[in-house]
C-alpha positions in Angstrom: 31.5 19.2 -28.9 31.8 15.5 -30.9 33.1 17.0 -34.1 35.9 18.9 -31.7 36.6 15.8 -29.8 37.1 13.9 -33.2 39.2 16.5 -34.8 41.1 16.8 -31.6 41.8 12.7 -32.2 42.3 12.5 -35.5 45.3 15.5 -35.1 46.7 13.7 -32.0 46.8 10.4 -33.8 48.3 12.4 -37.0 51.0 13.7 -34.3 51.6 10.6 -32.8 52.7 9.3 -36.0 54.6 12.0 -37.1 56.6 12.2 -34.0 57.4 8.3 -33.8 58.8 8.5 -37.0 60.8 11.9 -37.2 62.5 10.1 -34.2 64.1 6.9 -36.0 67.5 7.6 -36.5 69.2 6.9 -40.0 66.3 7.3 -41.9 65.4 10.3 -44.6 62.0 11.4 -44.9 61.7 10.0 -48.0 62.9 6.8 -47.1 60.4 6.6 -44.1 57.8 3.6 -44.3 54.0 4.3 -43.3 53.3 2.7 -40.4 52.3 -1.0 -39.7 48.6 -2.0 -38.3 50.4 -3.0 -35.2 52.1 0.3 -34.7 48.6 2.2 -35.6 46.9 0.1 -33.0 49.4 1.1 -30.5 49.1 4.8 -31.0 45.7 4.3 -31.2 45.7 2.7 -27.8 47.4 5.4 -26.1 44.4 8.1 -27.5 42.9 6.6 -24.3 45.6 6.4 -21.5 43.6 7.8 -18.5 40.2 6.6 -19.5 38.2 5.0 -16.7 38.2 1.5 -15.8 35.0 -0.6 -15.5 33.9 -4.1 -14.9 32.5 -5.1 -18.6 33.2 -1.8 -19.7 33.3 -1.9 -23.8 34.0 2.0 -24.6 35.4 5.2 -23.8 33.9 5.7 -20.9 34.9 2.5 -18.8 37.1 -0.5 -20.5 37.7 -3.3 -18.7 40.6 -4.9 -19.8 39.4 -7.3 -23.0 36.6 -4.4 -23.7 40.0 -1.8 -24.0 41.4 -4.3 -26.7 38.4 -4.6 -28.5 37.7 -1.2 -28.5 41.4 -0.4 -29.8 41.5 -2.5 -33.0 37.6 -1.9 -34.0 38.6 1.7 -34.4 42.4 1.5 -35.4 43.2 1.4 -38.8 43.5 -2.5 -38.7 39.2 -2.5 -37.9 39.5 -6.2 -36.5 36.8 -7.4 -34.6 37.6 -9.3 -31.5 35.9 -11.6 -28.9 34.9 -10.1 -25.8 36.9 -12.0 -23.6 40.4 -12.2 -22.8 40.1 -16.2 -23.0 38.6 -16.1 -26.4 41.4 -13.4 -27.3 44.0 -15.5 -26.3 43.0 -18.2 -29.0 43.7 -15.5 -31.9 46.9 -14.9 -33.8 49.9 -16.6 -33.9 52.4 -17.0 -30.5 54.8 -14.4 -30.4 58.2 -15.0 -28.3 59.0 -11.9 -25.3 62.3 -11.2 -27.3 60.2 -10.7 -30.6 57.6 -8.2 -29.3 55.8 -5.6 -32.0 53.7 -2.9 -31.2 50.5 -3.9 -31.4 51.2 -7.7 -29.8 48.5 -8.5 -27.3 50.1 -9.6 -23.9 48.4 -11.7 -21.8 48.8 -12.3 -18.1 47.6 -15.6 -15.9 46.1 -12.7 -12.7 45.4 -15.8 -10.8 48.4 -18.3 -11.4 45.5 -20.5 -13.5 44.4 -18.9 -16.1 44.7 -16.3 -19.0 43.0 -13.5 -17.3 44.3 -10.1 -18.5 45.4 -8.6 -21.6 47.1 -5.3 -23.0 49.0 -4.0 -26.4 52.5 -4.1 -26.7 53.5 -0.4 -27.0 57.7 -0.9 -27.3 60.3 -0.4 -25.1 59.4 -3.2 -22.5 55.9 -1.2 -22.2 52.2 -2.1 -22.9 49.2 -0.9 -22.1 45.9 -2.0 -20.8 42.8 -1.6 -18.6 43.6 -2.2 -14.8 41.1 -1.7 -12.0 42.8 2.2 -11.5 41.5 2.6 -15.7 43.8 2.7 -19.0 47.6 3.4 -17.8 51.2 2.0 -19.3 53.1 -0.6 -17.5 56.3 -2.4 -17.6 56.6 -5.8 -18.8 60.0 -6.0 -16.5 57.5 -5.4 -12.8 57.2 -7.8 -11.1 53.8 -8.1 -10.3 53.4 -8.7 -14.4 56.9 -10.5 -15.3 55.6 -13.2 -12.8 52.2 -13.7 -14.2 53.0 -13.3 -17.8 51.2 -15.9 -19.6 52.5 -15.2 -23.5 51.8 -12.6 -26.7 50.1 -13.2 -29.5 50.4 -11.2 -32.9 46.7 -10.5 -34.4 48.3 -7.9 -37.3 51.2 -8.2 -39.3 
């Protein structure tokens, strides 16, 4: 069952890829770049959109949301090690401004009004995704509830 589950990952990764960039207009196939760390990270985030949310959680079967981002670039192509906390994340990478968002970006939200208190991975398009208290699922930058407690980006990948 683990060696079907892997293969099943590693072709939905490969078709992730494949799909993202058969879709960018103007390009040839030959003249098609492989894909950045930032963007792997990204597709490798959404291999677990739908996974379970839990306080402290660190894999698979619960993330919280710092443990989601640790999890993501420890096993994306990038294999960057991050602190466990959101606060300690927050002090990584270089500031990135909302109009310059890559895939792969963390985003980090002030939950409270004080403090940095939750982070996700820029996926494009105004969207990111991250581990809420309903588990892994895509938001919006542009809702409300996270366009008012936006707190800032930081690139960890080039």
């Amino acid at each position: 069952m683990r060696v079907f589950k892997k293969i099943t990952t590693i072709f939905i990764t490969v078709f992730i890829f494949f799909f993202a960039f058969s879709m960018v207009p103007g390009l040839s196939q030959s003249a098609k770049a492989s894909p950045s760390p930032g963007q792997e990270a990204a597709a490798t985030a959404g291999l677990y959109n739908g996974k379970p949310f839990k306080w402290g959680g660190t894999t698979p079967n619960g993330f919280d949301a710092s443990g989601f981002t640790q999890y993501v670039f420890s096993h994306s192509y990038a294999k960057l090690k991050l602190p466990r906390t959101v606060k300690e994340q927050y002090k990584m990478g270089s500031p990135v401004q909302k109009k310059t968002l890559k895939e792969g970006d963390l985003v980090f939200f002030k939950i409270d009004g004080k403090n940095v208190s939750f982070v996700g991975i820029f996926l494009g398009q105004d969207q990111f995704i991250a581990a809420a208290s309903k588990g892994v699922s895509i938001q919006s930058l542009s809702l409300k509830y996270y366009s008012e407690r936006y707190a800032g980006a930081k690139r960890i990948v080039k």
